[in-house]
C-alpha positions, 0 to 999 in steps of 0.5 A, spaced: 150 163 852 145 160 856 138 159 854 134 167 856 128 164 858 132 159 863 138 163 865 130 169 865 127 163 871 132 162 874 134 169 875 127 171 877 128 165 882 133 168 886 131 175 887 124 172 889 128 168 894 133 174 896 126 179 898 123 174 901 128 171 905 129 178 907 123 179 909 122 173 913 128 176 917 124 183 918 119 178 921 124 173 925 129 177 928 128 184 932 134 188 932 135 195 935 137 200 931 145 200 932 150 199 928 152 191 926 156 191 921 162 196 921 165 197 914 172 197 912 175 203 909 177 204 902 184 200 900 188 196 894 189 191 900 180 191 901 180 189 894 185 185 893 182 182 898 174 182 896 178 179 889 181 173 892 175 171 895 171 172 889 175 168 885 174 163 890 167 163 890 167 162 882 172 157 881 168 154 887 162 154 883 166 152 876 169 146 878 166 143 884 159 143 880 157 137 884 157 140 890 153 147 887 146 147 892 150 147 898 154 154 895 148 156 892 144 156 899 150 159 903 151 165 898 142 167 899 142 166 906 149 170 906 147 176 902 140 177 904 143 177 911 149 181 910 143 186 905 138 185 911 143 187 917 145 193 912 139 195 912 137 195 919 144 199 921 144 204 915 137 204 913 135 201 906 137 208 902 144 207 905 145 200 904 142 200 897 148 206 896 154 203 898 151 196 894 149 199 887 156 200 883 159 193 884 152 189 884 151 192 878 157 187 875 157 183 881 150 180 882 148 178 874 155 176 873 153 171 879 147 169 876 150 167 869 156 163 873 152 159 877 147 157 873 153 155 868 155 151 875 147 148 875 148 146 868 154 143 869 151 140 875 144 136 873 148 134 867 154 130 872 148 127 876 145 125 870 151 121 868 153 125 861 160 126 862 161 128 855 156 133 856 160 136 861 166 137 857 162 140 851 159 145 856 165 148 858 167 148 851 161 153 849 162 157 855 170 158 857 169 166 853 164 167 858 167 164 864 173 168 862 169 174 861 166 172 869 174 172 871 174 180 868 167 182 871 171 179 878 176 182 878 172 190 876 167 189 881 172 187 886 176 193 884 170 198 884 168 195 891 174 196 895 176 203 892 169 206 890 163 203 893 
C-alpha cells in the first residue's frame, strides 16, 4: 500500500486544489442562474458508458505513467468545473446530492490510482526501470481492487445517482 502520510499530502493537495479552483471560478466567471448542464437519465447503456470511460482513464494513468501531470491537470480542472457548473445551475445541496453515492468509491479510488501512476512516474524520470516493475508487482491487488471500484461506481452513477 502507498505510504499513509504520502498518499495523507497528496490527497490533502488535491482537495485543496479542487475548493480553491472552485472558487477561483466564483470569482472569474459570472453566470446566471440557468440551467448549464442537463443530466442524462438513468440507464445500463449510461453506465456502461461512464464504466468504459473510467477504465480508460485508469488504464491512462497506469500505463502511460509518464505522461500522468498532463491527466492529472485535465481531470482538476475537468471535475472542479463540472462541480462548479453544478453548483451554480442546481445549487450546492443538489449537486452535492447527485454526486455523494459514487464519489464515495470514486473519488479515493482516483487518489489511490493516480498516486500509484505519481510513483510510477517519478521513478520512470529518474531512470529506475527495475523500480517500475517492482511497483506494479506490489500493487497489482490494489489495481485490481481499483478496476472492481470502477466498475461499482460506474454502476452506481448510471443507474442510481
Amino acid at each position: 500500500m502507498p505510504r499513509k502520510r504520502h498518499i495523507s499530502i497528496y490527497l490533502i493537495l488535491y482537495l485543496f486544489l479542487c475548493f480553491e479552483l472552485i472558487y477561483f471560478y466564483d470569482k472569474i466567471f459570472c453566470l446566471s442562474g440557468e440551467i448549464y448542464a442537463i443530466p442524462q437519465k438513468h440507464s445500463f447503456k449510461l453506465a456502461i458508458d461512464i464504466i468504459l470511460n473510467n477504465l480508460k482513464n485508469f488504464i491512462s494513468y497506469i500505463f502511460l505513467f509518464p505522461l500522468m501531470p498532463v491527466f492529472w491537470i485535465i481531470d482538476l480542472f475537468s471535475t472542479t468545473w463540472s462541480i462548479y457548473i453544478g453548483i451554480k445551475s442546481v445549487g450546492l445541496y443538489n449537486t452535492f446530492d447527485k454526486l455523494f453515492p459514487h464519489i464515495v468509491i470514486e473519488f479515493p479510488n482516483y487518489i489511490i490510482y493516480s498516486y500509484i501512476s505519481y510513483c510510477l512516474m517519478l521513478n520512470f524520470y529518474r531512470f529506475k526501470y527495475n523500480v517500475i516493475l517492482k511497483i506494479f508487482s506490489e500493487y497489482k491487488s490494489i489495481l485490481l481492487i481499483n478496476i472492481f471500484s470502477i466498475i461499482i461506481s460506474g454502476f452506481v452513477e448510471g443507474l442510481i445517482s
